[in-house]
LODRENTOR-71027 format. One record per residue: x, y, z of N, C-alpha, C, CB in turn; chain; residue number from 1; residue in one letter. Coordinates in steps of 0.05 Angstrom, whole numbers, plus 32768, in hexadecimal, padded with zeros to 4 digits. Glycine has a CB too. Example, Ala and Ser with C-alpha at 12.3 -4.5 7.8 and 13.67 -1.06 7.14 Angstrom:
<rs>
R  n.X  n.Y  n.Z ca.X ca.Y ca.Z  c.X  c.Y  c.Z cb.X cb.Y cb.Z chaine num residu
R 8108 7F8E 809C 80F6 7FA6 809C 8108 7FBE 809C 80E2 7FA7 80B5      A   1      A
R 8101 7FD3 808E 8111 7FEB 808F 8102 8001 809D 811A 7FF4 8072      A   2      S
</rs>
This chain:
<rs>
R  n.X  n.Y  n.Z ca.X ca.Y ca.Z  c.X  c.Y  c.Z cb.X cb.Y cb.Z chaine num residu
R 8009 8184 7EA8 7FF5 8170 7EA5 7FDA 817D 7EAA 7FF9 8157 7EB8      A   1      X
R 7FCA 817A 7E90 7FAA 818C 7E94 7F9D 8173 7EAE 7F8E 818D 7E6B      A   2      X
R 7F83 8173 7EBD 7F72 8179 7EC5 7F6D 8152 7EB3 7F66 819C 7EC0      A   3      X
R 7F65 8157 7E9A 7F5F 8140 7E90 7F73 8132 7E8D 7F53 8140 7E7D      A   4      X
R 7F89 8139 7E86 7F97 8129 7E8A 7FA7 8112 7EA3 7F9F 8135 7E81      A   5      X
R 7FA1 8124 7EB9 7FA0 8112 7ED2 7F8D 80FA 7ED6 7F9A 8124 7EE9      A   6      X
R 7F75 8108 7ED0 7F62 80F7 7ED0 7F67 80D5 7EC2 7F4E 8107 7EC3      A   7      X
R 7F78 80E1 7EAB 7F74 80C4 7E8F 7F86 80B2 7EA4 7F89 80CA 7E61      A   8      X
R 7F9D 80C0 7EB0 7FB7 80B9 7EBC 7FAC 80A7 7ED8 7FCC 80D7 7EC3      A   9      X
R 7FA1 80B2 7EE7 7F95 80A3 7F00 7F81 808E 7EFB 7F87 80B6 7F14      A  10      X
R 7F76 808B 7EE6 7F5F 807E 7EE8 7F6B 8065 7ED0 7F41 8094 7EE0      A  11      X
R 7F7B 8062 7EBB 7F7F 804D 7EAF 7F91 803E 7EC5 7F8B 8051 7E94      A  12      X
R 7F89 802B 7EBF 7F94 8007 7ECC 7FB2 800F 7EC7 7F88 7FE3 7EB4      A  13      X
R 7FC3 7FFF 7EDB 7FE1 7FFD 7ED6 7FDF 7FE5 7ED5 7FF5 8008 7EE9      A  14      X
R 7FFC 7FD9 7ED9 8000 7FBF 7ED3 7FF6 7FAB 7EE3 8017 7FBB 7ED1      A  15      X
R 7FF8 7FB4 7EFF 7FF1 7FAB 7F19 7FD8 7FA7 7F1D 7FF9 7FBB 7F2C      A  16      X
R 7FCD 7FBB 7F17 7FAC 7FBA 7F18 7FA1 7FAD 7EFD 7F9D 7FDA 7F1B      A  17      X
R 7FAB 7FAC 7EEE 7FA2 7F93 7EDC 7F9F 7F77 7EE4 7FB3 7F92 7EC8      A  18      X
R 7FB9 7F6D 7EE9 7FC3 7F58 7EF8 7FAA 7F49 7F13 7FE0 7F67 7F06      A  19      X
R 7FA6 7F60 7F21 7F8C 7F5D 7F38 7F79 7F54 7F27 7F80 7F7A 7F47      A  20      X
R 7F70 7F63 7F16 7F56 7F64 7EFF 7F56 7F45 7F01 7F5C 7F74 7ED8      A  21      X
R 7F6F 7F3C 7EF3 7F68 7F1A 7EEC 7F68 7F0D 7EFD 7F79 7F0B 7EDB      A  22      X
R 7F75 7F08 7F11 7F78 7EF4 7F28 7F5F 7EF1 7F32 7F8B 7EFB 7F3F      A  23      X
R 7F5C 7EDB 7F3C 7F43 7ECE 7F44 7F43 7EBE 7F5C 7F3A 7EBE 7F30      A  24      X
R 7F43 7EC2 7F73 7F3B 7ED6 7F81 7F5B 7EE8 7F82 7F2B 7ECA 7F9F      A  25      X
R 7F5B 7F00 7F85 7F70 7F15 7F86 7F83 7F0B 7F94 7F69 7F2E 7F91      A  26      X
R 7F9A 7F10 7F8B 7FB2 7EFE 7F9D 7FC0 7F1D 7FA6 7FCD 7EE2 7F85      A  27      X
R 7FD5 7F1E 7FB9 7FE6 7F2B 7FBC 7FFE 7F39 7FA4 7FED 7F1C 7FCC      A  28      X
R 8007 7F59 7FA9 8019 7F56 7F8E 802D 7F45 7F9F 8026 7F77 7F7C      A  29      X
R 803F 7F44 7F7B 805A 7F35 7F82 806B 7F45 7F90 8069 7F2B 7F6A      A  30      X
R 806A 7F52 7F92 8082 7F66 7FA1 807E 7F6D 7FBB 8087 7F81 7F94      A  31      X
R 8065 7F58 7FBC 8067 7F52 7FEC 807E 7F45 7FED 8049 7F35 8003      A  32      X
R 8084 7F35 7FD8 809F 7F20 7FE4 80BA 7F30 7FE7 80A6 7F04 7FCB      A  33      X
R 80BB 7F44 7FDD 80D2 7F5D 7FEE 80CA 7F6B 7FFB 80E1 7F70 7FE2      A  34      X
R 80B6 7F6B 8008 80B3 7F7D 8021 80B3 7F68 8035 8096 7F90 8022      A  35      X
R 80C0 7F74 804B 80C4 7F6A 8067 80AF 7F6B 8076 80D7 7F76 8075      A  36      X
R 80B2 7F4F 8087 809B 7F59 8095 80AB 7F54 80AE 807C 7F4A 8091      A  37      X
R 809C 7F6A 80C7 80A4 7F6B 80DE 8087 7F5D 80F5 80AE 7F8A 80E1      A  38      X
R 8093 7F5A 8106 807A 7F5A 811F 807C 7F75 8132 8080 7F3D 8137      A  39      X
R 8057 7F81 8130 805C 7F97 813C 8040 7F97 814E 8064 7FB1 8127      A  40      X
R 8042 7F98 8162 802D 7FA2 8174 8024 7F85 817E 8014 7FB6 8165      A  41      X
R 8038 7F6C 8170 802C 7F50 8175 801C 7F49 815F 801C 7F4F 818E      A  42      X
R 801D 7F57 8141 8014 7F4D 8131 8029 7F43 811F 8003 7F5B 8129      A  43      X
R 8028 7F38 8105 803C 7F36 80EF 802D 7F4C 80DE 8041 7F15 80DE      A  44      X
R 803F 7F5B 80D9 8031 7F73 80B2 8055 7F7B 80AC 8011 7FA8 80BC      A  45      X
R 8047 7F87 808D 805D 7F92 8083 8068 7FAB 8086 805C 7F8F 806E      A  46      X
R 8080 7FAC 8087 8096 7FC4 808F 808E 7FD3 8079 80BA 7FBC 8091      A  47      X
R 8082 7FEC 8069 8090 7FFA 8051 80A2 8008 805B 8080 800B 8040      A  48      X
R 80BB 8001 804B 80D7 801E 804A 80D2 8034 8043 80EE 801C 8036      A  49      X
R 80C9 8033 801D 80C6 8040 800B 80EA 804B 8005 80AE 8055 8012      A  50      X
R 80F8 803A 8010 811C 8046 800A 811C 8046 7FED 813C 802E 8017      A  51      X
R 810E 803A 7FD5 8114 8035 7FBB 810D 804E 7FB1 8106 801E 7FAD      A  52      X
R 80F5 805D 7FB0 80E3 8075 7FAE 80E8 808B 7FBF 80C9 806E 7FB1      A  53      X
R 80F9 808B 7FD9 8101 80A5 7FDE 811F 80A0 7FDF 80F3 80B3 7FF7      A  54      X
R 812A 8096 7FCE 814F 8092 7FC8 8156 80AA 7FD3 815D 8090 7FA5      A  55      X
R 814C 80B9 7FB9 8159 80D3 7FB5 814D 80EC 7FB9 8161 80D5 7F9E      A  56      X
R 8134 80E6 7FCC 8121 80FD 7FCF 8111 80F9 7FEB 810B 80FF 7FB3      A  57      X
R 8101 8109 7FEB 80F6 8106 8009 80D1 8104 8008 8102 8126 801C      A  58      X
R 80CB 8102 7FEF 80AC 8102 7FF8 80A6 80F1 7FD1 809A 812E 8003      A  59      X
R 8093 80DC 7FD8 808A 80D8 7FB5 806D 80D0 7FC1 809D 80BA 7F9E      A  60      X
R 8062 80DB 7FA8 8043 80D4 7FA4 803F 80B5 7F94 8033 80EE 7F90      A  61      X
R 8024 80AD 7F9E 802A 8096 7F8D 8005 808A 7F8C 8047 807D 7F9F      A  62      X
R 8000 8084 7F75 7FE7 8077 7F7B 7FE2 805E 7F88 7FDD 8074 7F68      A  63      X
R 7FCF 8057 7F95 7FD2 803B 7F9B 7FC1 802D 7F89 7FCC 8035 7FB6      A  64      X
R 7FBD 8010 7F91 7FB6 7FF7 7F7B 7FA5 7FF3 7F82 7FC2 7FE0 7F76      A  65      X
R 7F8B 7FF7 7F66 7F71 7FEB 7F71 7F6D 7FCD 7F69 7F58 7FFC 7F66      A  66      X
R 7F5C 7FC2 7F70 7F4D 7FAF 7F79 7F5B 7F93 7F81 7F3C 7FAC 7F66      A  67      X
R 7F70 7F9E 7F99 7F83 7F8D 7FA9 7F7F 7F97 7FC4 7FA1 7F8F 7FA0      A  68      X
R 7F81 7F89 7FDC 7F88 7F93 7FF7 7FA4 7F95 7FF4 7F7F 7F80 800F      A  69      X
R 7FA3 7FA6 8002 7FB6 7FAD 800F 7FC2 7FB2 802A 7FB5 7FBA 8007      A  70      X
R 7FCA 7F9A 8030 7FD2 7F90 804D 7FDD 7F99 8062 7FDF 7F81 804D      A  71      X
R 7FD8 7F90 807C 7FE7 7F9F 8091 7FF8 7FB5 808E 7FF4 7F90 809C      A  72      X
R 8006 7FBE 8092 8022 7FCE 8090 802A 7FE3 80A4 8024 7FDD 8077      A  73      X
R 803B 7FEC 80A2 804A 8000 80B5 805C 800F 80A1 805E 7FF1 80CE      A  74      X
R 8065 802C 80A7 8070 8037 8097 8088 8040 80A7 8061 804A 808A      A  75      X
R 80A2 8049 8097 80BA 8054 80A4 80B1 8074 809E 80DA 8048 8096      A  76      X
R 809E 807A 808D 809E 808E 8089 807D 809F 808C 80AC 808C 8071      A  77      X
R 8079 80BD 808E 8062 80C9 8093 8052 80C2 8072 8069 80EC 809E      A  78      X
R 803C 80C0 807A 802B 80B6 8068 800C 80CE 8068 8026 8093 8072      A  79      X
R 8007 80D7 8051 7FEB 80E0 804B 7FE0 80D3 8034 7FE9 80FE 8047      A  80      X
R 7FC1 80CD 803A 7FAD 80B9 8028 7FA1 80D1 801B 7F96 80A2 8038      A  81      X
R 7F9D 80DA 8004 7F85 80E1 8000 7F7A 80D1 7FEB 7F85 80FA 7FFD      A  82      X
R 7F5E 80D2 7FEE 7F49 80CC 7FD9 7F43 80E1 7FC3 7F30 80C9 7FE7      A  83      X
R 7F4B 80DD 7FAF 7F4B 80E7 7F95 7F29 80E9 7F92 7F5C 80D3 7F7F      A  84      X
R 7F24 80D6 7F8B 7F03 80C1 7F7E 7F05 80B0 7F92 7F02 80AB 7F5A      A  85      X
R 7EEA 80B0 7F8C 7ED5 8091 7F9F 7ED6 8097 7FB6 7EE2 806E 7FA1      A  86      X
R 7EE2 807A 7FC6 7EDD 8076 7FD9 7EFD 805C 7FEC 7EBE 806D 7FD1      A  87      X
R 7F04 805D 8000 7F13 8053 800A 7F08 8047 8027 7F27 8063 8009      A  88      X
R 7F16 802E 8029 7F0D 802C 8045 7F2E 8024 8054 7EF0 8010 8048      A  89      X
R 7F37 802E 8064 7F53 8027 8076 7F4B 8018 8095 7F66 8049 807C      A  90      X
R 7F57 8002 8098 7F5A 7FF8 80B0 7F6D 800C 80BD 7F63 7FDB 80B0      A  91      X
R 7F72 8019 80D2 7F7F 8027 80DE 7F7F 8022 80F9 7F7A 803D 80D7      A  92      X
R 7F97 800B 8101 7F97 7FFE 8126 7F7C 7FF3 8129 7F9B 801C 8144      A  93      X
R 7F71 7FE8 811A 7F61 7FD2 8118 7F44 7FDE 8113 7F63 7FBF 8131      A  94      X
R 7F41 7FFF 8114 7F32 8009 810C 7F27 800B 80F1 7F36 8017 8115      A  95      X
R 7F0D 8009 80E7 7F04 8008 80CC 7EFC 8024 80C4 7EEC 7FF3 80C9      A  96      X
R 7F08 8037 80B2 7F01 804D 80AD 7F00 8055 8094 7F0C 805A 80B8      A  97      X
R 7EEE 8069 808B 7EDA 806D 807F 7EE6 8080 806B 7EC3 8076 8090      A  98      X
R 7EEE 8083 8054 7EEF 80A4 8048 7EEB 809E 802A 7F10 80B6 804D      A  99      X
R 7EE5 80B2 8028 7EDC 80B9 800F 7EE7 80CE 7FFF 7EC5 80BD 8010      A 100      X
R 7EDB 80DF 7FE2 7EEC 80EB 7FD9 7EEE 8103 7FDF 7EEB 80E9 7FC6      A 101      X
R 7F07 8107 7FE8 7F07 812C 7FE8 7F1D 8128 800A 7ED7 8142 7FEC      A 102      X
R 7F17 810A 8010 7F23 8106 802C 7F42 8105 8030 7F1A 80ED 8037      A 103      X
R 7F51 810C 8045 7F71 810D 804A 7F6F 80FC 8063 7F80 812F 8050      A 104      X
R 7F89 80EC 8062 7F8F 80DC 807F 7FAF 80DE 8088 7F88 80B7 807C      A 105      X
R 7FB5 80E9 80A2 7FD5 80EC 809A 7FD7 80D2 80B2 7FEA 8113 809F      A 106      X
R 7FEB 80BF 80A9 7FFB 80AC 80C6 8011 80B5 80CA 8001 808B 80C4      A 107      X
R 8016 80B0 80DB 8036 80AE 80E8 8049 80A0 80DF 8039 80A5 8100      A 108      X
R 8061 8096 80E5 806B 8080 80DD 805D 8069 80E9 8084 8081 80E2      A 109      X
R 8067 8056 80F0 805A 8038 80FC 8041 803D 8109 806D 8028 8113      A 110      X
R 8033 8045 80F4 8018 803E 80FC 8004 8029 80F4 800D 8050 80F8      A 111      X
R 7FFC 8012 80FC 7FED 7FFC 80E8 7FD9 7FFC 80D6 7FE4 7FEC 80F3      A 112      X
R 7FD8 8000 80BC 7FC0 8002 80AE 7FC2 7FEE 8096 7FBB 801E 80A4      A 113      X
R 7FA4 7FE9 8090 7FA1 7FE2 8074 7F94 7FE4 8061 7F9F 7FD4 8071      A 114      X
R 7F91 7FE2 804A 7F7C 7FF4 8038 7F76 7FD2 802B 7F8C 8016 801D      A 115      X
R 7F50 7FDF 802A 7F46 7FC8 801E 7F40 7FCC 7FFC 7F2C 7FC1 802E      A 116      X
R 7F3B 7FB6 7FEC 7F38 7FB9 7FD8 7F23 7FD9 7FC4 7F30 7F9E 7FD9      A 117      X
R 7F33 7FE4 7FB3 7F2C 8001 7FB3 7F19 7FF6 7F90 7F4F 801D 7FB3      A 118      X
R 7F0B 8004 7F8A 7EFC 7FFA 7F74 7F04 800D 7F56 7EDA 7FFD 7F7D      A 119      X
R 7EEF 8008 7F49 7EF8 8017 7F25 7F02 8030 7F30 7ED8 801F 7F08      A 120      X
R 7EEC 803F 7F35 7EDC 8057 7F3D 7EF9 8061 7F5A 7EB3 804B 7F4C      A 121      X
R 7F04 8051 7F6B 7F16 8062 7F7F 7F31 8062 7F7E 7F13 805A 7F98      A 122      X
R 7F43 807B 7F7A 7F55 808F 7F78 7F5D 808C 7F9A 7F48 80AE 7F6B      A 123      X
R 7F71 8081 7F99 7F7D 808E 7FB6 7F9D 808E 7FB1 7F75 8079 7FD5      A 124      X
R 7FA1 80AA 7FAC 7FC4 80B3 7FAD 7FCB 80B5 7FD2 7FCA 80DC 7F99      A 125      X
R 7FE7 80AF 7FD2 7FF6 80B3 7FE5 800F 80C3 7FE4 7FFA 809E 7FEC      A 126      X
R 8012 80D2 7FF6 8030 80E2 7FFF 803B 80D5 8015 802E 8101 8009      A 127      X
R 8056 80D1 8007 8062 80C3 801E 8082 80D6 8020 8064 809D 8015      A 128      X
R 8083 80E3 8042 8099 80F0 803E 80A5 80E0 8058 8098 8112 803D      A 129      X
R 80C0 80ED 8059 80D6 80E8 8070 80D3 80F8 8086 80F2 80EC 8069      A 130      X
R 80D3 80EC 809D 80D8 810C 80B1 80EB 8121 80AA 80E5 8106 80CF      A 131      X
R 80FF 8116 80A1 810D 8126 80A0 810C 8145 8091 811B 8118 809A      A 132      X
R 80EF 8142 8077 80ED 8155 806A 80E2 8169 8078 80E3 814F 8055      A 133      X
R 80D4 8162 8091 80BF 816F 809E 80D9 8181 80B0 80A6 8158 80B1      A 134      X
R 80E6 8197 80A4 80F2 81A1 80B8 80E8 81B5 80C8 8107 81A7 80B0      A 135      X
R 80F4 81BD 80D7 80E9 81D4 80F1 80DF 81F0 80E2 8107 81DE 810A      A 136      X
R 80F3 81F3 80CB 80E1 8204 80B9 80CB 820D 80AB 80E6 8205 80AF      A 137      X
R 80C3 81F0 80A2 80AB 81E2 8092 8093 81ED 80AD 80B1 81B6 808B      A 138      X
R 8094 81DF 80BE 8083 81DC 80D9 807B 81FF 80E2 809A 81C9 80F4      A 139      X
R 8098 820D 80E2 8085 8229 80EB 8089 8239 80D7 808D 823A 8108      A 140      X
R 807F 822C 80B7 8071 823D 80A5 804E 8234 809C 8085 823D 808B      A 141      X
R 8046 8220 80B5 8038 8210 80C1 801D 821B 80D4 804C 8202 80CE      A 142      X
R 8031 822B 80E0 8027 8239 80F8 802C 822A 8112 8009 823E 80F5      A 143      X
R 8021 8232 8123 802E 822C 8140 8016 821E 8151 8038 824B 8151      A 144      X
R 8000 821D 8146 7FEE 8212 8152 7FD6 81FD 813D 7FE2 822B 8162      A 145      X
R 7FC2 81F1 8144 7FB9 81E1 812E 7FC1 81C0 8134 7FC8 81EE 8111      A 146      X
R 7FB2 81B3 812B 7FAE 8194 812D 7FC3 818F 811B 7F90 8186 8126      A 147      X
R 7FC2 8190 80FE 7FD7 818C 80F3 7FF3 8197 80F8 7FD1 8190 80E0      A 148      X
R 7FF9 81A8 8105 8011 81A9 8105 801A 8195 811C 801A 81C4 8107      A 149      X
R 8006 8199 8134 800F 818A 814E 800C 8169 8145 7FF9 8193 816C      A 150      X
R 7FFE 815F 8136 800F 8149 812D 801F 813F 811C 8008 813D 812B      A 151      X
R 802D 8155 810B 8041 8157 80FF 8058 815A 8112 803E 816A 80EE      A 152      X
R 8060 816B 8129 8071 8171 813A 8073 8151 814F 8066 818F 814A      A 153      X
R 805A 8148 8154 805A 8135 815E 805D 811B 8156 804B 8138 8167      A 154      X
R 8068 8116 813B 8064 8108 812B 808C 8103 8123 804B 8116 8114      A 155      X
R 8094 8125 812B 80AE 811F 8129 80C4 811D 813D 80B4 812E 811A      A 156      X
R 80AB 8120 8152 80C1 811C 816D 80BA 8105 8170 80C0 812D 818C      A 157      X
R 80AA 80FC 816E 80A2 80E6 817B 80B1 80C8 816F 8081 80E7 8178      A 158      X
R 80B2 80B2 8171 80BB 809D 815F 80AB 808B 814C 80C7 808E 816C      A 159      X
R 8092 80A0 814C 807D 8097 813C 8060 808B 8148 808A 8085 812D      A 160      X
R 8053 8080 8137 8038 8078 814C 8020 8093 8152 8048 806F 816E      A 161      X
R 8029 80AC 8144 8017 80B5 814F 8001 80BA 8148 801B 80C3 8155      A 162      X
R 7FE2 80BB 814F 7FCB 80B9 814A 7FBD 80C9 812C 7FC1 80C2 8164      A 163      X
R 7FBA 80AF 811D 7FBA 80BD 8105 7FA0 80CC 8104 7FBD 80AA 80EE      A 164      X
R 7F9D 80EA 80F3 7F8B 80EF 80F2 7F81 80F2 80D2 7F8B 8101 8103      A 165      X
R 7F62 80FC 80CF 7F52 80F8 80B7 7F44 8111 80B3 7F40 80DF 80BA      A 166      X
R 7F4B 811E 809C 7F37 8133 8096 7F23 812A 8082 7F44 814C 808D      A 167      X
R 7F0C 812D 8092 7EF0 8125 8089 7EDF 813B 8084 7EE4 8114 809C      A 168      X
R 7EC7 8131 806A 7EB8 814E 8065 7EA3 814F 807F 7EA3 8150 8043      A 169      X
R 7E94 8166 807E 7E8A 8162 80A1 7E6E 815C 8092 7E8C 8185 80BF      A 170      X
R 7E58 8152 80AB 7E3E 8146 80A3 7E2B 8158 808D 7E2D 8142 80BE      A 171      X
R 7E27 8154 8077 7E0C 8164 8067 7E18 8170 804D 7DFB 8180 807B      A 172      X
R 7E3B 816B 8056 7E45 816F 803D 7E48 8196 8033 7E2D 815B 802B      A 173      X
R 7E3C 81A7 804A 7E3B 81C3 8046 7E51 81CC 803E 7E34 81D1 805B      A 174      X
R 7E4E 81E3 802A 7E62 81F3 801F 7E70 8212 8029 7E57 81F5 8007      A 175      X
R 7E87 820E 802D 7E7F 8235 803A 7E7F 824E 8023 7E9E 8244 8053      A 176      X
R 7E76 826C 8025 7E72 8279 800E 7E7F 8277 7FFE 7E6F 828C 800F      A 177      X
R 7E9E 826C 7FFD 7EA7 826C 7FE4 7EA5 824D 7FD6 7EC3 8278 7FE6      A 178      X
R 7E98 8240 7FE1 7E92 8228 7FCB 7EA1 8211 7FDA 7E9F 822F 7FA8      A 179      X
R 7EBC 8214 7FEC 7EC9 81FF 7FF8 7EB6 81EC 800C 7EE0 820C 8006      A 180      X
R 7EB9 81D6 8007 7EB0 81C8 801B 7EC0 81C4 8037 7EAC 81B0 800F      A 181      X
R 7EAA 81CC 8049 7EB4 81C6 806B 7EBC 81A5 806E 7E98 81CD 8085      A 182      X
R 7ED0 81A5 807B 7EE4 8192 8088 7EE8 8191 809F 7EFA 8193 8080      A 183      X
R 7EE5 8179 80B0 7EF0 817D 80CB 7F03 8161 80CD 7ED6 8180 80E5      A 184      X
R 7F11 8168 80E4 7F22 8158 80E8 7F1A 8143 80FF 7F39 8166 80EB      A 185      X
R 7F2A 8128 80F6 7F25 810E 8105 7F37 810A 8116 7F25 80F6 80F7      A 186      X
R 7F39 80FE 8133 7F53 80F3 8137 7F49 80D0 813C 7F67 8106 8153      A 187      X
R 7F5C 80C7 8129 7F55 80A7 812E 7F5D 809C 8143 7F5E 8096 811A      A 188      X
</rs>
């Protein structure tokens, strides 16, 4: 797939996001009514499995749906946001946060978030894997030290919950000599 061709691919309407288009005011999709919802932390949100999409595999990308919220939730599984285009905003444990394009967010499992309505203009793909893929191998070809790995390691001992973090571009937007933009990391 060229370069433009991703582009045509991320950015035309699917069915779903059509559907939003018309509703007046935006309703929920239909397919909240098979997701479970649990009570967690003393709230009600929805459980995602993702058991349909990782049947037979351990990690799928997937775009999400613009111009719908996207409600409470909790995941069984490790989750990274990035922002393709635009702009995103994620409730994260009741926190309101900020990213934009070029940004990464990894959660844990059961961590609470929600994503608010995303516009023409915002692209936000997700990876969603299993712990299980994350094996001890994966981790020390990783390295042994580093934020990301220690909440990857901590992410798989742990039973989840752990403090999601956010790679953000750093203030002024500076480039280093080879043209990459500087990034620093968040912990939410």
């Amino acid at each position: 797939m060229t370069n433009q061709q991703l582009e045509i691919f991320l950015f035309q309407y699917t069915e779903s996001e059509q559907r939003h288009l018309r509703e007046q005011p935006p309703q929920l999709s239909p397919r909240y009514r098979n997701i479970p919802k649990v009570v967690y932390n003393g709230r009600e949100m929805y459980q995602f499995n993702f058991g349909s999409l990782l049947k037979n595999r351990s990690v799928c990308v997937n775009k999400e749906s613009r111009f719908t919220v996207i409600p409470e939730h909790i995941h069984s599984v490790i989750e990274f946001l990035y922002v393709y285009s635009g702009r995103c905003t994620q409730i994260i444990n009741g926190q309101s946060i900020q990213m934009a394009q070029g940004d990464i967010c990894m959660l844990d499992t059961h961590v609470p978030h929600s994503i608010q309505p995303l516009g023409k203009n915002d692209i936000v793909i997700t990876i969603e894997m299993k712990k299980e893929y994350l094996t001890q191998g994966f981790l020390q070809r990783l390295g042994n030290n580093g934020i990301i790995n220690g909440f990857l390691i901590n992410a798989l001992s742990s039973g989840g919950g752990s403090r999601p973090i956010s790679i953000v571009p750093q203030p002024g937007g500076n480039a280093d000599p080879c043209g990459h933009s500087k990034h620093s990391l968040r912990i939410l």
